[in-house]
OpenMM code with the backbone's topology and positions (N, CA, C; nanometers):
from openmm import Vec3, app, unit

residues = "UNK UNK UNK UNK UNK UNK UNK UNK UNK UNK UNK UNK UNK UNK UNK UNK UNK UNK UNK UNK UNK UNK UNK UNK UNK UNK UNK UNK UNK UNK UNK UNK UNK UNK UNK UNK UNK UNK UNK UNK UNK UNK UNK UNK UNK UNK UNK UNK UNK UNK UNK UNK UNK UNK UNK UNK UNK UNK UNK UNK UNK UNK UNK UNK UNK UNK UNK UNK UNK UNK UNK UNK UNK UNK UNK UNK UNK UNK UNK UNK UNK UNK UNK UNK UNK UNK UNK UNK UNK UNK UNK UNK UNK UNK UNK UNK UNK UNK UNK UNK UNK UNK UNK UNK UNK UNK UNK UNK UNK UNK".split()
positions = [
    Vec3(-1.0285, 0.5080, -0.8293),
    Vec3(-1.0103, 0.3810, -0.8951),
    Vec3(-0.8918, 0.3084, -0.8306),
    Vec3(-0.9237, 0.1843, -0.8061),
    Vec3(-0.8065, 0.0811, -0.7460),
    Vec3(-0.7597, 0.0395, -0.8656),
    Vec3(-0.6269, 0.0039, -0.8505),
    Vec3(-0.5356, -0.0706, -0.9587),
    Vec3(-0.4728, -0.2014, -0.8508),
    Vec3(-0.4656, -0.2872, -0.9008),
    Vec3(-0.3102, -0.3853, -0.8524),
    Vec3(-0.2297, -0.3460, -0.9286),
    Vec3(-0.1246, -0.3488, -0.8603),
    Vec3(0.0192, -0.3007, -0.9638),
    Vec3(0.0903, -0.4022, -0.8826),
    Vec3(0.1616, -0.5108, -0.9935),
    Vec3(0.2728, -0.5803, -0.9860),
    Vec3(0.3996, -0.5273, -1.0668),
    Vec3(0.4159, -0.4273, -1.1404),
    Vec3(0.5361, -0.3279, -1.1705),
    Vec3(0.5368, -0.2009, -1.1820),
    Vec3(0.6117, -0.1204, -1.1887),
    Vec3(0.5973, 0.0314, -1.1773),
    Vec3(0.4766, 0.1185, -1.2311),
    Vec3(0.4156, 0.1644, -1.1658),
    Vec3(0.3089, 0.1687, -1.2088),
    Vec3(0.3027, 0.3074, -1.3680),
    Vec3(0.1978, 0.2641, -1.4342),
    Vec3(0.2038, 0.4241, -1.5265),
    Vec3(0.1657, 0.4833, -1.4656),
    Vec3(0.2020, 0.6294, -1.5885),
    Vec3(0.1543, 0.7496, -1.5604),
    Vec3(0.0346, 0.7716, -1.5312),
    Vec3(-0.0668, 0.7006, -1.5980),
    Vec3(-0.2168, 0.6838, -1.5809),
    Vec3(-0.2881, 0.6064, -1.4705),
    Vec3(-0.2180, 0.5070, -1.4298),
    Vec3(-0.2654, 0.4294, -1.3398),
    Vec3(-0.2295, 0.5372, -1.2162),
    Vec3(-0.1211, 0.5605, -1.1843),
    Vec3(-0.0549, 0.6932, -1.0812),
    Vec3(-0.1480, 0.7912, -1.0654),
    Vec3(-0.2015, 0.8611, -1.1860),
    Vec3(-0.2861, 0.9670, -1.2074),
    Vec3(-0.4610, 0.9211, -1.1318),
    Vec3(-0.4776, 0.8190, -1.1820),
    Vec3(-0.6129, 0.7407, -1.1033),
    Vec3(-0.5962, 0.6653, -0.9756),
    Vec3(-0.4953, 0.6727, -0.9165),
    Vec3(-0.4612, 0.6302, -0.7642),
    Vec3(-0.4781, 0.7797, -0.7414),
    Vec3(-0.4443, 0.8629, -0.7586),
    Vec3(-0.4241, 1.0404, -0.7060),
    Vec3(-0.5057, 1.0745, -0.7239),
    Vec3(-0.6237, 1.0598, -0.7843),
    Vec3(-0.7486, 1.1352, -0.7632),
    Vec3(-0.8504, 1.1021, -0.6597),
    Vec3(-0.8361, 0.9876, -0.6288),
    Vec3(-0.9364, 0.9829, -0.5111),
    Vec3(-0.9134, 1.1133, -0.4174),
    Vec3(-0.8127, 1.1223, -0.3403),
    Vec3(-0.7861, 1.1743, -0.2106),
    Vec3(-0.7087, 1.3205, -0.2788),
    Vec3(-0.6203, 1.2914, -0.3509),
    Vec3(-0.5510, 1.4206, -0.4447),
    Vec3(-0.4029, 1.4583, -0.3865),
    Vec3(-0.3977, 1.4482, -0.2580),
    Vec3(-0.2618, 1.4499, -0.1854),
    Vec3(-0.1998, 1.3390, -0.1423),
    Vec3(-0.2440, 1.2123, -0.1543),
    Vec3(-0.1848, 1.1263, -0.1175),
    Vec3(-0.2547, 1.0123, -0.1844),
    Vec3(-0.2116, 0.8482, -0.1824),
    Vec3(-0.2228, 0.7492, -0.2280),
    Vec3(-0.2191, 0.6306, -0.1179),
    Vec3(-0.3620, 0.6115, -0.0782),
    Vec3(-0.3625, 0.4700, -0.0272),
    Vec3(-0.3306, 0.3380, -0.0715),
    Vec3(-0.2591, 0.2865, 0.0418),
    Vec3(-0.2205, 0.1579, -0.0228),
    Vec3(-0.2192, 0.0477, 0.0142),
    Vec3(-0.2361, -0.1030, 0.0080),
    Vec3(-0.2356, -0.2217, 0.0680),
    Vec3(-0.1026, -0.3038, 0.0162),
    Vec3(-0.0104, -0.3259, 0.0366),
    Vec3(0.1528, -0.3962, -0.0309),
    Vec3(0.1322, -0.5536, 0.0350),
    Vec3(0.1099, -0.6697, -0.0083),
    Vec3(0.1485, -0.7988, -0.0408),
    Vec3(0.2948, -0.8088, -0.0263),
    Vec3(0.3500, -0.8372, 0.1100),
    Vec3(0.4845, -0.8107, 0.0985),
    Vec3(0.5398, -0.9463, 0.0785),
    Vec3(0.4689, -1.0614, 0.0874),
    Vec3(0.4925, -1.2151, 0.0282),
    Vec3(0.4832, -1.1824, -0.1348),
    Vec3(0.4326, -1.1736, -0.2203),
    Vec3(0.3952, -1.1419, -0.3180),
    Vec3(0.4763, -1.0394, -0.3937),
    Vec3(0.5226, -0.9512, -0.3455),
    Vec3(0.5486, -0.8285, -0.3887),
    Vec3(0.4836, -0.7337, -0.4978),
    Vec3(0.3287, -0.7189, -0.4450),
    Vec3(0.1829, -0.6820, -0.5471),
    Vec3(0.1865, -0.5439, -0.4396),
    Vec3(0.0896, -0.4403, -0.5450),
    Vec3(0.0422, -0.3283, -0.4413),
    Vec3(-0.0750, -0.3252, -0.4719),
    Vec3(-0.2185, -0.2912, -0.4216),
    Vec3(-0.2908, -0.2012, -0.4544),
    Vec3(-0.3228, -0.0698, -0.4357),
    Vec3(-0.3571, 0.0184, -0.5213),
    Vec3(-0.3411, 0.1436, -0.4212),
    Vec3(-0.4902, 0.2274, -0.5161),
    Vec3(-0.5403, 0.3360, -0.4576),
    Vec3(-0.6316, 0.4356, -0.4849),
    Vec3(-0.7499, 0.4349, -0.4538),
    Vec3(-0.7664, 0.3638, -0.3272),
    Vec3(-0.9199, 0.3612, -0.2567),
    Vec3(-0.9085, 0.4650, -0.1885),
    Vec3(-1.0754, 0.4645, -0.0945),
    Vec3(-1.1033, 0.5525, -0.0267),
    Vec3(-1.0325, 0.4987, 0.0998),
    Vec3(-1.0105, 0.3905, 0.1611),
    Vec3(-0.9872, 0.3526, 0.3184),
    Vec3(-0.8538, 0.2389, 0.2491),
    Vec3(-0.7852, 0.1684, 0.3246),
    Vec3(-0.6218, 0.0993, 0.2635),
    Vec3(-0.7350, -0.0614, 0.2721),
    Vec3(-0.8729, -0.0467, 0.3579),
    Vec3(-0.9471, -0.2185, 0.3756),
    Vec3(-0.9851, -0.1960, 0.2351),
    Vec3(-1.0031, -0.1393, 0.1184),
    Vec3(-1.0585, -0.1361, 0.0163),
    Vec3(-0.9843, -0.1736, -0.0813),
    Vec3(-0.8205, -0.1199, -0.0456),
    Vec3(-0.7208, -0.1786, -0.1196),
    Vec3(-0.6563, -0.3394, -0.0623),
    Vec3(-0.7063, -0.3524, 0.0604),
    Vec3(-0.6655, -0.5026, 0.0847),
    Vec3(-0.7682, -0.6213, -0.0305),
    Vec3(-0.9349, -0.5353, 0.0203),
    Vec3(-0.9952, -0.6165, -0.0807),
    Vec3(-0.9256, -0.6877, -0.1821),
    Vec3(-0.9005, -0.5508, -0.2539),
    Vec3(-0.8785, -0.6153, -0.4325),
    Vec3(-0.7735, -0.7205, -0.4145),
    Vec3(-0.6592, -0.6924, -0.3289),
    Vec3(-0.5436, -0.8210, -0.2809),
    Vec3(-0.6378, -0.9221, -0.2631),
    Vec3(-0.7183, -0.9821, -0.1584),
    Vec3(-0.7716, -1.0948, -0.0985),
    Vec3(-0.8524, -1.1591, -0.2116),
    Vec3(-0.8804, -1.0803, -0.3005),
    Vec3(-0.9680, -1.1333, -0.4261),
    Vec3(-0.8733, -1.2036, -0.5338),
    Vec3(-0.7630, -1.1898, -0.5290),
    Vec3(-0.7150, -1.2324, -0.6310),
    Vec3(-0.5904, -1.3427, -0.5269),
    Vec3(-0.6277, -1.3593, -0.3897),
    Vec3(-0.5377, -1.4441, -0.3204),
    Vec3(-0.4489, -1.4462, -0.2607),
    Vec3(-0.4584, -1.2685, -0.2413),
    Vec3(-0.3777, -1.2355, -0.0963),
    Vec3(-0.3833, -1.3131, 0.0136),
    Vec3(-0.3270, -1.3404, 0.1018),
    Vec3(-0.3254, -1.3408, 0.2354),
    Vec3(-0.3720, -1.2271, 0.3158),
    Vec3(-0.4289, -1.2094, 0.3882),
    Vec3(-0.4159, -1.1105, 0.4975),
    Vec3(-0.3317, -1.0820, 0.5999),
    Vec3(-0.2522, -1.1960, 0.6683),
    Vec3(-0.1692, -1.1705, 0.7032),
    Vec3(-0.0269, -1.1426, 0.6170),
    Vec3(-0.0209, -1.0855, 0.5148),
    Vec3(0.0993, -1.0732, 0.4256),
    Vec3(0.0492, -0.9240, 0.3971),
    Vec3(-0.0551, -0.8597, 0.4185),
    Vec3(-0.0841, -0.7370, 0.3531),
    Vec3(-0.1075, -0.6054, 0.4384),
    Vec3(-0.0067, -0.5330, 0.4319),
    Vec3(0.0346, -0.4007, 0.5090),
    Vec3(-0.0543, -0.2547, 0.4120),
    Vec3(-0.0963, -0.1924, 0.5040),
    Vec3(-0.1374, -0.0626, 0.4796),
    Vec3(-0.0366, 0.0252, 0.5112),
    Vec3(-0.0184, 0.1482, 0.4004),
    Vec3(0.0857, 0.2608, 0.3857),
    Vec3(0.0105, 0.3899, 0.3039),
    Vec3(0.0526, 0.4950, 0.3799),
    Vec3(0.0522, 0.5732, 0.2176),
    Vec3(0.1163, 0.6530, 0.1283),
    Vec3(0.1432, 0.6673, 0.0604),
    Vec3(0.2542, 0.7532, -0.0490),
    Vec3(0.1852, 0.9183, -0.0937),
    Vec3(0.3006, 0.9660, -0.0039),
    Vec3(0.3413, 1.1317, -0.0435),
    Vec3(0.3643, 1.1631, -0.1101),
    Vec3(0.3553, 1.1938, -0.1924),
    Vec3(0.4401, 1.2293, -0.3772),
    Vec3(0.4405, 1.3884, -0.3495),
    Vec3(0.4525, 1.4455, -0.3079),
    Vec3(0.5108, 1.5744, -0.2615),
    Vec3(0.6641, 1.5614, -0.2070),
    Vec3(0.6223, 1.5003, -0.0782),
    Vec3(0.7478, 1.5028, 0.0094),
    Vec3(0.7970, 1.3132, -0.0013),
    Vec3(0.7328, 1.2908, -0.0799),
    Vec3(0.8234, 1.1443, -0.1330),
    Vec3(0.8366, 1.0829, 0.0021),
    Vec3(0.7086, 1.0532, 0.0809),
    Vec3(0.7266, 0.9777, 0.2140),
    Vec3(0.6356, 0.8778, 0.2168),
    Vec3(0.6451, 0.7439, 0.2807),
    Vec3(0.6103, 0.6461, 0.2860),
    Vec3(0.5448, 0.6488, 0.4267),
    Vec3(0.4113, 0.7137, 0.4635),
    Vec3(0.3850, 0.6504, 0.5739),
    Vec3(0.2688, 0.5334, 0.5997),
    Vec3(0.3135, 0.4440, 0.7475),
    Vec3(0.3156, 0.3158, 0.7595),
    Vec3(0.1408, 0.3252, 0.8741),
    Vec3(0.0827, 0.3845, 0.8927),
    Vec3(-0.1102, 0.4544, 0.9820),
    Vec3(-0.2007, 0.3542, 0.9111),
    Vec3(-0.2290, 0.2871, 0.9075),
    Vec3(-0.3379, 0.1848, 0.8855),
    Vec3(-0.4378, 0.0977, 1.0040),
    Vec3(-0.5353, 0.0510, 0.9616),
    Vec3(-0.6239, -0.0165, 1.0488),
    Vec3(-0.5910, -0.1488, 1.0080),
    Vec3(-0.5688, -0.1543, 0.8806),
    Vec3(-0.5258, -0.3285, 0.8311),
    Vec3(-0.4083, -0.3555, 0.8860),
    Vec3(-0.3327, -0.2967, 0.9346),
    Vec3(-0.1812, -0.3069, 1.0099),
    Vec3(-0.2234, -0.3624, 1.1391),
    Vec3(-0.3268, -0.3764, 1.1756),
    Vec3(-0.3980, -0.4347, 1.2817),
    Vec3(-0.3839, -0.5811, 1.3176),
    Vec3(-0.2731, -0.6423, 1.3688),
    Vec3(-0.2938, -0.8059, 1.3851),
    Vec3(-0.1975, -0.8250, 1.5061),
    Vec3(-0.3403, -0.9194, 1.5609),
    Vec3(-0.3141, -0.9324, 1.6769),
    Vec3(-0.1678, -1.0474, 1.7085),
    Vec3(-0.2241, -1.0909, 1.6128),
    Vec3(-0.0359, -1.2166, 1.6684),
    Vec3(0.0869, -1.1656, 1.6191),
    Vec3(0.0874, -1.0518, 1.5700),
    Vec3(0.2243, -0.9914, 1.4653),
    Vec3(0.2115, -0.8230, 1.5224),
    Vec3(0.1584, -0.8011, 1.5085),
    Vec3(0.1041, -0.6015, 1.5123),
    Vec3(-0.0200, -0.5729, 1.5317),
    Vec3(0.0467, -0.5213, 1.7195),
    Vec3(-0.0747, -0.4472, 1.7721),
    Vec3(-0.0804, -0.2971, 1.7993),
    Vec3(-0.0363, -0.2505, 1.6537),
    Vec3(-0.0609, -0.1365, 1.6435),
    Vec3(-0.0800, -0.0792, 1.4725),
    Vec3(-0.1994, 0.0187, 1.4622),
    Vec3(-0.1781, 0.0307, 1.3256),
    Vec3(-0.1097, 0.1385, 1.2577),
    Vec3(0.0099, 0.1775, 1.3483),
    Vec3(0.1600, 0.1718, 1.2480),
    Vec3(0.1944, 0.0313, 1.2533),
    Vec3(0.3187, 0.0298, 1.1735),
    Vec3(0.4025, -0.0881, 1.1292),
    Vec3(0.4870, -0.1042, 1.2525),
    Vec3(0.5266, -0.1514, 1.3221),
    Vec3(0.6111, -0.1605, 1.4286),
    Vec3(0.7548, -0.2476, 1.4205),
    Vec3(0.7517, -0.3486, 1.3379),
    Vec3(0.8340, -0.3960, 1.2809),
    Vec3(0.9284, -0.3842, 1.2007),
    Vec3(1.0530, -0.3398, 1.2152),
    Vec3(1.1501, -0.2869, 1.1069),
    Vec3(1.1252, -0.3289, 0.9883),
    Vec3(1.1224, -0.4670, 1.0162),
    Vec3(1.2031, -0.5138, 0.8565),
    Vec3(1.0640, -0.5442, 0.7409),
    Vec3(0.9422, -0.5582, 0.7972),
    Vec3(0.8337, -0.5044, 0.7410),
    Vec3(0.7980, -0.3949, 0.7150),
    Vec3(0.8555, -0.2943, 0.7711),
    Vec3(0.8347, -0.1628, 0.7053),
    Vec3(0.9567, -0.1469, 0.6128),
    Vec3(1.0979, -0.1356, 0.6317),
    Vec3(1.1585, -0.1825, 0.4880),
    Vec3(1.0862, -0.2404, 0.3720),
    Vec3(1.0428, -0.3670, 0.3869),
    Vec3(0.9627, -0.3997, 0.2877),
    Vec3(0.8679, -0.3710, 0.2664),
    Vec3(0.7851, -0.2418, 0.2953),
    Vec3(0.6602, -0.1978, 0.2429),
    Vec3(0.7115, -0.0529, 0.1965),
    Vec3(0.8363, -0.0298, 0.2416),
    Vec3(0.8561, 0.1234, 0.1504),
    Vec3(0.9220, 0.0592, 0.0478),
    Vec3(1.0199, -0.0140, 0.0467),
    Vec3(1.0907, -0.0282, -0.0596),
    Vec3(0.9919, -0.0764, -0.2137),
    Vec3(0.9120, -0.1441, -0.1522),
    Vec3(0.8212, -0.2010, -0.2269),
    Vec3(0.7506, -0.0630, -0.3303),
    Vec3(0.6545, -0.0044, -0.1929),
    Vec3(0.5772, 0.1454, -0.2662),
    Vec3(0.6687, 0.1866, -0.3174),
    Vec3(0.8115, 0.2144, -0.3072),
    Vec3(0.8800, 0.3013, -0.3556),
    Vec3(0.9217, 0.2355, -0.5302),
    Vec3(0.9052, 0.1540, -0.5186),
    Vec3(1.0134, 0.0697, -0.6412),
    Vec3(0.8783, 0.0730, -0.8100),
    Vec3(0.7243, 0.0775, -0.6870),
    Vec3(0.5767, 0.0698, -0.7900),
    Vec3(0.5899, 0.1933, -0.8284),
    Vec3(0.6196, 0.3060, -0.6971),
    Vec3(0.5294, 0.4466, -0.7097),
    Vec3(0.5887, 0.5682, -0.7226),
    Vec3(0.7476, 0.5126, -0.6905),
    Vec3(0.8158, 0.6753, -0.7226),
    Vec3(0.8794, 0.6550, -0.8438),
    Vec3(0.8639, 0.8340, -0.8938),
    Vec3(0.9464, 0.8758, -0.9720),
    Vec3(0.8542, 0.7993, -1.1199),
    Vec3(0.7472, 0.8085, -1.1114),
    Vec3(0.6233, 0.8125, -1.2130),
    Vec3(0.6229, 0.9283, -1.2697),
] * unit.nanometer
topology = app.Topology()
chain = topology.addChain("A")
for resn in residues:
    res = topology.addResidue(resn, chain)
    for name in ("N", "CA", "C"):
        topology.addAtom(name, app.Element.getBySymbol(name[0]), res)
């Protein structure tokens, strides 16, 4: 189950992002916005639900959250843009700042 989360997310919403995959949590972060979606199967599934409600695409980074080892990593295909990032890690500092700080502020410590 996908959620948007515009604040920390619950316990329940957390719990239904973690079951898809079970070790980890896909995610799409609106870093204009400061929105997440997270708990698809692929991070284009979590951009969806963003673009539906008026994301940008160019504002929306793929990550995923470790809740084991509490790590933010930045491996996506939506990280894919050609005039900003041509690679799908994050390559950009200060966009990846703002996509952990972000996951971190929705998703840790649920």
């Amino acid at each position: 189950m996908i959620h948007v989360i515009r604040t920390r997310a619950t316990k329940q919403q957390y719990d239904d992002m973690l079951a898809k995959i079970i070790l980890y949590i896909k995610v799409a972060v609106d870093i204009r916005q400061g929105i997440l979606a997270g708990g698809g199967e692929l991070h284009s599934d979590c951009e969806n639900e963003l673009t539906a409600i008026g994301c940008r695409s160019e504002d929306i980074w793929g990550a995923d959250w470790q809740p084991r080892s509490r790590e933010v990593r930045f491996d996506s295909i939506i990280n894919l843009k050609p005039r900003t990032n041509r690679s799908t890690n994050i390559v950009d500092p200060a966009i990846r700042n703002q996509v952990e700080t972000l996951v971190r502020s929705l998703l840790e410590d649920v």
